[in-house]
C-alpha positions as CSV (number, residue, x, y, z in Angstrom):
1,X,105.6,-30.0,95.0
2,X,101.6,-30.1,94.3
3,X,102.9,-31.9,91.0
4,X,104.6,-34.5,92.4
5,X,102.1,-35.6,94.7
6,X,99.4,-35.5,92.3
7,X,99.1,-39.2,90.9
8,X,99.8,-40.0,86.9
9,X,96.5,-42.1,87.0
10,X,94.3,-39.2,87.6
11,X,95.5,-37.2,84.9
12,X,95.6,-40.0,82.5
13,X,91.4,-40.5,83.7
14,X,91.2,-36.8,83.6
15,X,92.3,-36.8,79.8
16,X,90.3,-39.8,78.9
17,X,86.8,-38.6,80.2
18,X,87.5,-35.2,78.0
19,X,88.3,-37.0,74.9
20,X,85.5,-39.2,75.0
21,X,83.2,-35.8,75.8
22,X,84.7,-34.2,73.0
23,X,83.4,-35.7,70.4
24,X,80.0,-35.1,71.3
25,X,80.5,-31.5,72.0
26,X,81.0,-31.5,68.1
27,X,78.5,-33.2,67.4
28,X,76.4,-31.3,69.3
29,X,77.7,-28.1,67.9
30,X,77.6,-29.5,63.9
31,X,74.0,-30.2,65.0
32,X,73.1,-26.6,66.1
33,X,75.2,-24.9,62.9
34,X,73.1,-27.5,60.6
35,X,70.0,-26.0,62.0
36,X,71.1,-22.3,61.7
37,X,72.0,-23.0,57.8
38,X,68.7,-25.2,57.0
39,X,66.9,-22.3,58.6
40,X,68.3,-19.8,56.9
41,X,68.7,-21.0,53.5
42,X,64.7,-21.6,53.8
43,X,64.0,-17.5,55.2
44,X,66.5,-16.7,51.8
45,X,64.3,-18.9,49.3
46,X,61.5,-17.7,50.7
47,X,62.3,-14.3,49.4
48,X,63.0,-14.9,46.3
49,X,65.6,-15.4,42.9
50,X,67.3,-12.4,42.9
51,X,68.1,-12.0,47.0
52,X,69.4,-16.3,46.5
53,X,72.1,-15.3,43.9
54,X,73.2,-12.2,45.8
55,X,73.5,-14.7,48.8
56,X,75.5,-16.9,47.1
57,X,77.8,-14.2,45.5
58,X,78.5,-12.8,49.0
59,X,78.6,-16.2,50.2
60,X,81.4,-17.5,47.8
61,X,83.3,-14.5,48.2
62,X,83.5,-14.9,51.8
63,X,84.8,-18.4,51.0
64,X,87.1,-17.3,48.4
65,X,88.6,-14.6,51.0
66,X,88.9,-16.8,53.8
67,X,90.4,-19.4,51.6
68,X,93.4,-16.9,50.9
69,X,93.8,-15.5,54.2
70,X,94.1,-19.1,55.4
71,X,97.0,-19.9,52.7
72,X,98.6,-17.0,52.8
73,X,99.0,-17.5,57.1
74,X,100.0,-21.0,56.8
């Protein structure tokens, strides 16, 4: 009975203030992840040749392996 009384109008305001907030929130999130990834890739060259190409071997790996997983699940 709480459903029926609730009005349709509310929802539908409800469902249009989080999809207008929800593209910010990824924004806001590819913002911080950007940051994270500039910062490290900077520590990593910092240190030198030889610990950049074992960072990009485990890091294409990882991509490789997540790519199949992802296939193989869809």
């Amino acid at each position: 009975m709480d459903e029926v009384s609730r009005s349709p109008a509310v929802t539908l305001a409800d469902e249009a203030l989080l999809g207008l907030l929800l593209p910010f929130w990824q924004l806001v999130i590819a913002v911080v992840v950007l940051v994270v990834v500039l910062l490290s890739i900077a520590r990593l060259a910092r240190r030198g040749r030889s610990r950049m190409t074992t960072a990009l071997l485990v890091t294409a790996t990882a991509i490789v392996g997540l790519t199949v997983v992802g296939v193989l699940l869809q």
